[in-house]
N, C-alpha and C positions, 0 to 999 in steps of 0.2 A: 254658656258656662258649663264645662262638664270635664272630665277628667279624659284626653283627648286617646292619650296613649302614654306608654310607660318611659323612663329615662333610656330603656334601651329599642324604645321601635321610634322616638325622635327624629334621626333620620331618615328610617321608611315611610313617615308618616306625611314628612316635609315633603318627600319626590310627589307621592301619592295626590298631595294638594297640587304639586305642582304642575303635575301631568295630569287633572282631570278636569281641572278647572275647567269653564264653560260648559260642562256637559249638559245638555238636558235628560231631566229623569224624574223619578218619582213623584210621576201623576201632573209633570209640570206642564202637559197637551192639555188639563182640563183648569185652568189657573184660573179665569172669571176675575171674581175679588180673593182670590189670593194670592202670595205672595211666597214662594219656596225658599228657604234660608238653607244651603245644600251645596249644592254645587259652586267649587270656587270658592269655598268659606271652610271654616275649622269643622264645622256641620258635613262633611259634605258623607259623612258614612252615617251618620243620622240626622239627616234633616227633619229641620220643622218647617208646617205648614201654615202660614198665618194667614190672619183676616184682612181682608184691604186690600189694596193696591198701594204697596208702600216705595216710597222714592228714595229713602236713607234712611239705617237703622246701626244706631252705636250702641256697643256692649262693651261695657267696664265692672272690672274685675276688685271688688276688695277686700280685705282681713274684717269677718264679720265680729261686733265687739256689742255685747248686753247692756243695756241702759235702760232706768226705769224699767225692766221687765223687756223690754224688746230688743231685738235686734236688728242693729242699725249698720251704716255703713263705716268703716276706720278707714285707714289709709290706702290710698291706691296702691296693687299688688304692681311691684316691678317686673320687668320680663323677666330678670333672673328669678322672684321670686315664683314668677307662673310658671316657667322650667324645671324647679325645682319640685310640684307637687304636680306637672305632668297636667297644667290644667291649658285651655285654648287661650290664646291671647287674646289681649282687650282690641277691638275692629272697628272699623265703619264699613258697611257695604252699603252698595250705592244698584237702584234696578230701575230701569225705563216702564213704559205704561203698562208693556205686555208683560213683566215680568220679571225680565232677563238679566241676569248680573249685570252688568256693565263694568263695574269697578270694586276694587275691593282693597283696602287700606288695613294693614296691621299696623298697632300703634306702640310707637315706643315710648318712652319711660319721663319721655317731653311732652307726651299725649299728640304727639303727631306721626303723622306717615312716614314709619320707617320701612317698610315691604309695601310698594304697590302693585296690584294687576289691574291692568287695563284691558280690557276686549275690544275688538272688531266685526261689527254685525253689515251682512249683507245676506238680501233676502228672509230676513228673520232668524240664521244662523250664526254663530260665531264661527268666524273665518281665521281669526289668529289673538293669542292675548299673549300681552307683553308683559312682564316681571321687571321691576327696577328696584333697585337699593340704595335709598338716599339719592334717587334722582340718578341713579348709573342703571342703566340698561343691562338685565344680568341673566336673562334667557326669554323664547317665545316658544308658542306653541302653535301646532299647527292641527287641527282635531281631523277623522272623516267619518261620514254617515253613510248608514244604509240609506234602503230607497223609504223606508218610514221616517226619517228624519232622527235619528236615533246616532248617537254616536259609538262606535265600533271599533276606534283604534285612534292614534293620534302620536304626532312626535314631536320631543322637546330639543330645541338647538340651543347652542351657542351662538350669540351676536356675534361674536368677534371676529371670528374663524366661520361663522355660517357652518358650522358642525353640526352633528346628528351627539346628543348629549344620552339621551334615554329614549325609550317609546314604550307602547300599553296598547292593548286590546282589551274591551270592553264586551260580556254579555250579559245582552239584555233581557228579562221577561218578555213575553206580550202586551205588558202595560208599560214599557220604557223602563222599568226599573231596572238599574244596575248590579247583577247579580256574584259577577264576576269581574275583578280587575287585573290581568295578571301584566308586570312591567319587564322590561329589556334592556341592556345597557345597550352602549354605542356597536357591539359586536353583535346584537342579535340573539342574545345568549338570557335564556329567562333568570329572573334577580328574587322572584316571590309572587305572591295574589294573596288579595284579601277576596274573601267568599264571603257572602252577604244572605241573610235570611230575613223573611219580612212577614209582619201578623195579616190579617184578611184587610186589615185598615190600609195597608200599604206604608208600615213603619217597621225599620230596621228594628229586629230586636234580638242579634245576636249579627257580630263583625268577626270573621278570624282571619289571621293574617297568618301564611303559610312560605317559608323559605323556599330558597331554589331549591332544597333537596323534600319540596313538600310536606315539611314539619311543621308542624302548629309552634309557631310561636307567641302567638298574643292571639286572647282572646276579648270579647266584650259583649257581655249580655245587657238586655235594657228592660226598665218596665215604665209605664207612662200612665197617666192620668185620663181621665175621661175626655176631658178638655185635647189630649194628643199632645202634650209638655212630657217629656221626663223627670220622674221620679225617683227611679234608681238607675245607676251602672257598675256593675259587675267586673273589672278587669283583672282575669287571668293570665301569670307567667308562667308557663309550664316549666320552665328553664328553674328556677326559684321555687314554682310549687306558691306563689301566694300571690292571695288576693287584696284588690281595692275596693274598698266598698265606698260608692259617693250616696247619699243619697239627699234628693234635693226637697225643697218648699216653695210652690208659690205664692208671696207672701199679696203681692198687689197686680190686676189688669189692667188697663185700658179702657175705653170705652167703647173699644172693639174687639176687647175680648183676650185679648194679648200681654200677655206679663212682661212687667216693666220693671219688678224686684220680686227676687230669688236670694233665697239662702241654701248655703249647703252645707253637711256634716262630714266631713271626709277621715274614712275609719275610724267611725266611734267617738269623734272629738277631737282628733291628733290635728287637724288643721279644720277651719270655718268660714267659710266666703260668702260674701253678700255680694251680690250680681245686681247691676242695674241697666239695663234699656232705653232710649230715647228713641220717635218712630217720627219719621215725616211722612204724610199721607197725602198723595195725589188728589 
């Protein structure tokens, strides 16, 4: 739950998911018992790293409202209404033992899978993931890796037509993080990049996303908590000159460490969301 991007980078933001999906990155070669929420998710320009080995983790989204002194959950936020303050949609993601996405469900307003992506793993990489809408098949991708296992570029088709839709070049640090994303329409012709900055922990804490004519149009700084949760985010429109200020609480963990309720204040009180969690652990 966090303020993804603004009403006007919504469609940059949709490709961006859709063409990076499966990547591995940020620190995902040293995973053990953790569990990367990142790639292939509304996270995937700031991920988080959780405790466990988890098999399914749903995030819903609601209108946070005061009782007896707390704050509790109110009605579940519709997709129109998380569109309209620019926040991630309510998910299920689904990851096998070592980690790896597998699946991932955005959930519509029935609380079922309205967006799914599917993956396909051979040899431990993802080989192609498939996108459906309401059960219609509505593009794939096809990733490629350097000789570290790092992915480097990838192209998005059309089922229909077997068409080349968009593609992306991906670079990486030394440590697999993703520093750079810049995309390409069906001609070859660059469309933008987001350029990625990260603290010594290895967490994004500034996103900027740059047109074809290389202007800053959207920015996003972060700040996080000890624990590695986000705290604040910053989004700058240069275009407008104003900012969003989210700043978040975690209100409850787990007994692995892992927050399951979150509230947020979103500029100063103008909007307020209570986030909650559910985790299946391997």
């Amino acid at each position: 739950m966090f303020n993804n991007y603004s009403k006007s980078m919504k469609r940059i933001l949709f490709f961006c998911i859709l063409a990076i999906i499966g990547i591995a990155g940020y620190s995902q070669n040293n995973r053990s018992e953790r569990t990367v929420l990142g790639m292939g998710t509304d996270y995937l320009l700031f991920p988080e790293s959780l405790n466990g080995k988890i098999r399914e983790l749903k995030e819903q989204n609601y209108w946070a409202v005061e009782k007896d002194g707390k704050v509790i959950a109110g009605e579940l936020l519709t997709w129109k209404e998380l569109d309209s303050i620019g926040s991630t949609k309510n998910f299920t993601a689904y990851f096998d033992k070592s980690g790896s996405l597998t699946k991932y469900d955005i959930l519509g307003d029935d609380n079922k899978p309205a967006i799914s992506t599917i993956g396909t793993y051979k040899d431990g990489k993802c080989v192609r993931w498939e996108t459906s809408n309401k059960g219609k098949l509505t593009s794939y991708m096809t990733p490629e890796y350097d000789a570290k296992g790092f992915v480097i570029a990838g192209k998005v088709f059309n089922p229909a037509k077997d068409t080349l839709q968009n593609s992306y070049i991906v670079a990486n640090d030394m440590n697999g993080n993703y520093t750079k994303i810049e995309f390409y329409n069906f001609r070859g012709i660059k469309t933008g990049y987001w350029a990625l900055t990260y603290n010594p922990e290895g967490r994004v804490t500034e996103a900027r996303y740059f047109n074809k004519s290389d202007t800053l149009a959207m920015s996003m700084k972060e700040i996080y908590n000890e624990l590695g949760f986000m705290t604040a985010q910053d989004s700058y429109d240069p275009k407008t000159r104003q900012h969003s200020l989210w700043d978040m609480k975690t209100l409850t963990l787990d007994s692995k460490g892992n927050w399951i309720e979150n509230s947020c204040n979103i500029d100063n009180g103008k909007f307020k969301i209570y986030c909650k969690r559910t985790y299946v652990y391997y």
